[in-house]
C-alpha positions as CSV (number, residue, x, y, z in Angstrom):
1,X,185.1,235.8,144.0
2,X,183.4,239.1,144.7
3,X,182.0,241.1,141.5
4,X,183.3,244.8,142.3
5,X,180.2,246.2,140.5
6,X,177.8,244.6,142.9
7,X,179.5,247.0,145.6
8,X,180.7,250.2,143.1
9,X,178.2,249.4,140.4
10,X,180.8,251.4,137.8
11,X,183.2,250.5,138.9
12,X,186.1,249.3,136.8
13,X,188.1,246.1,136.6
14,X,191.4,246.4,137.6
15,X,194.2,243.6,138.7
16,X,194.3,244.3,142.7
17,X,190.4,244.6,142.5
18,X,190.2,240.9,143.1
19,X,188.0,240.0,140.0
20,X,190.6,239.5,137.5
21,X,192.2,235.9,138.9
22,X,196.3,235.5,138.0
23,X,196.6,234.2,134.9
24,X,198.5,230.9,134.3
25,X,201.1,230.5,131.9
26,X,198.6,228.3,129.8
27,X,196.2,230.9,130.5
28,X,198.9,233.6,128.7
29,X,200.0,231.7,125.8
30,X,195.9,231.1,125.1
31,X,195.5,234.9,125.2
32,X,198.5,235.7,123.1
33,X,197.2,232.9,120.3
34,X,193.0,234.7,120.7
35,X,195.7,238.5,120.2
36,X,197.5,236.7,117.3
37,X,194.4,235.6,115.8
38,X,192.2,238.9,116.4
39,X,195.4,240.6,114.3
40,X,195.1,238.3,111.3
41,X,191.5,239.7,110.8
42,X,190.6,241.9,107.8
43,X,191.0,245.4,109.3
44,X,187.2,246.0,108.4
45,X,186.4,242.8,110.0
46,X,187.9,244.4,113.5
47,X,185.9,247.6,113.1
48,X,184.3,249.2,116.1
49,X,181.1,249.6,114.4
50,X,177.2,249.2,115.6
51,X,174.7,251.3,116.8
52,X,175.2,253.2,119.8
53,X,173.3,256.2,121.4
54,X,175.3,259.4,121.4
55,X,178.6,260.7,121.4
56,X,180.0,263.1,124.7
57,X,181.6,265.5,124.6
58,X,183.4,266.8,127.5
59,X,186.2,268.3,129.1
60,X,189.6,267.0,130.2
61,X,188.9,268.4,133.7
62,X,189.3,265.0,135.6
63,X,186.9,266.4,138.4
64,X,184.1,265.4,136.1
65,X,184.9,262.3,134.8
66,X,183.1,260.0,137.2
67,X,180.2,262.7,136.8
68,X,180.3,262.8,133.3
69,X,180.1,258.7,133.3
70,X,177.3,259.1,135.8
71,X,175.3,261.4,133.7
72,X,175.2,258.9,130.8
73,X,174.6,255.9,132.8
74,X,171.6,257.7,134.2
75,X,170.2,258.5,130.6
76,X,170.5,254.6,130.1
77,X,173.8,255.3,127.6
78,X,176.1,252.8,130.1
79,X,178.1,251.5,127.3
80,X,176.4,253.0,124.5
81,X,178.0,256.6,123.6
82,X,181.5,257.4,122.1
83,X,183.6,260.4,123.8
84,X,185.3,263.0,122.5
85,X,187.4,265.0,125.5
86,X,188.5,268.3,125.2
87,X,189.4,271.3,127.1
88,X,186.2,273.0,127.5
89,X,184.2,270.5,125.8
90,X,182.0,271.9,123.4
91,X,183.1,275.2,124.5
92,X,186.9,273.8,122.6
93,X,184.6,272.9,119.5
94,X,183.0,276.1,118.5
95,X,184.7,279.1,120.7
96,X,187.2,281.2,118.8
97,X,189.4,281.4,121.3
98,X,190.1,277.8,120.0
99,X,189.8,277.4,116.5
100,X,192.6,275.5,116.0
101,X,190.4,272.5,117.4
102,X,187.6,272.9,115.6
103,X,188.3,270.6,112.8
104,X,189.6,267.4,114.9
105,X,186.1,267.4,116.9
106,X,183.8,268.0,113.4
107,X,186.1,265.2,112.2
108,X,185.9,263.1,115.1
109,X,181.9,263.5,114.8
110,X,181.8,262.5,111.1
111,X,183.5,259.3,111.9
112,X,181.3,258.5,114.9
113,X,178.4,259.5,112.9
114,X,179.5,256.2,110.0
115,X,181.0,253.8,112.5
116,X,178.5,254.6,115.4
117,X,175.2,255.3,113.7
118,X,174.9,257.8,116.7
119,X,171.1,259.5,117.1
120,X,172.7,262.1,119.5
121,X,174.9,264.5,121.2
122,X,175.4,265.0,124.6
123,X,177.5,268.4,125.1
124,X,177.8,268.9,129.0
125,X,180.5,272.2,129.8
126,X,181.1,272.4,133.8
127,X,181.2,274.8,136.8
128,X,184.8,276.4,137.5
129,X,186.0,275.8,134.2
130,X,189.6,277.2,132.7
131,X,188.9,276.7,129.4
132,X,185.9,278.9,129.6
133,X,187.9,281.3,131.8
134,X,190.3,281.9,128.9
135,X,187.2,282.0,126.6
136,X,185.0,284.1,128.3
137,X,186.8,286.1,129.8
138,X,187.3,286.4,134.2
139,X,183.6,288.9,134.2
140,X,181.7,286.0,132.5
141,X,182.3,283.5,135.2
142,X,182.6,286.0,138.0
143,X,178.9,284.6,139.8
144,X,177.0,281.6,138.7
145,X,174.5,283.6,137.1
146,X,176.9,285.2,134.4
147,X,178.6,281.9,134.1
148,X,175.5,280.3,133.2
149,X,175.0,282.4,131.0
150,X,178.1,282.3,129.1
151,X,178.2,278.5,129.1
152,X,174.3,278.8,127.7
153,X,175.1,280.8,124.9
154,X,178.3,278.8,123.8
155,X,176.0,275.7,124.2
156,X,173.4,276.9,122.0
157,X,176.2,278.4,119.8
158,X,176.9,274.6,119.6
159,X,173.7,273.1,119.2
160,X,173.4,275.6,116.6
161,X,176.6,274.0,114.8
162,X,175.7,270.7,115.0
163,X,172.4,271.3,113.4
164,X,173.6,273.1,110.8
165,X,176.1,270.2,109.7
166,X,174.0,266.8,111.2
167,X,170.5,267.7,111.3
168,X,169.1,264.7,111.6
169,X,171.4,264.6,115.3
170,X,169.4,265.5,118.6
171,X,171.7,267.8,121.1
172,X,171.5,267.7,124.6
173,X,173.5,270.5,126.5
174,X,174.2,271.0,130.2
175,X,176.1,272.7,132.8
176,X,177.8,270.1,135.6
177,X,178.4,271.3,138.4
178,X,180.9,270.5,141.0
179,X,178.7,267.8,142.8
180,X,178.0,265.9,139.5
181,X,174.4,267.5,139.3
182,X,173.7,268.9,135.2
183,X,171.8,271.9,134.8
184,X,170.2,271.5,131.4
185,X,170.2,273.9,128.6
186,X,167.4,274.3,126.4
């Protein structure tokens, strides 16, 4: 049988993919005993817990999700970063325009912080963005020069942010663009 990541190396499993073989009815009641089983844990015991890299945090635009999962696996994070998606991205954690959100992603980071053990976030905003239209304002993403720099300073608003309540967290801010290519912010 073909592995689909030796063509599409990120490719994800699915059941027409040809990887994942039709499963018997002996085959089913031996995954429904390993389900019943995994249940009967202590919650704790079930915990997603270890030591990863970072957490992402991007937005719900699905244009950039292949991107955004393509930017990680080239920082060698394949597998090893938790993600937090929102509209915006970091532009939804800090801007005004959306304070509402603040709190679930400074939650959200806490918890990644204990179960994760996370050394980093990776904050990447994006080219053409709604969320930083509403934000900004139409004049701030007019040309890619003023649009850089409105992403930039939100970005460094958020770096700003995250050191003040996890210092001991590296940030790593960028602008994707439309091709999947990050310009990074210092």
């Amino acid at each position: 049988m073909p592995d689909c990541t030796a063509v599409v190396p990120h490719a994800l499993h699915h059941a027409g993919c040809g990887c994942a073989l039709p499963l018997a009815r002996r085959g089913l009641l031996g995954s429904l005993g390993a389900l019943t089983a995994l249940a009967a844990l202590p919650r704790s015991a079930r915990a997603a817990s270890g030591n990863y890299e970072a957490m992402l945090v991007n937005c719900i635009d699905p244009r950039f999700t292949t991107g955004s999962y393509a930017y990680m696996g080239e920082h060698h994070m394949r597998d090893r970063y938790s993600q937090f998606v929102i509209a915006g991205g970091p532009i939804g954690a800090v801007h005004a325009r959306f304070a509402a959100w603040h709190q679930a992603f400074w939650d959200n980071l806490d918890i990644t912080v204990a179960l994760h053990n996370i050394h980093a976030v990776v904050a990447l905003t994006h080219r053409d963005c709604g969320a930083a239209k509403l934000a900004l304002g139409e004049a701030a993403v007019a040309t890619t020069e003023t649009e850089t720099a409105g992403h930039a300073e939100v970005l460094r608003a958020f770096r700003a942010e995250v050191a003040r309540r996890k210092p001991a967290l590296q940030v790593v801010t960028g602008i994707m663009a439309l091709d999947g290519s990050v310009l990074e912010i210092a």
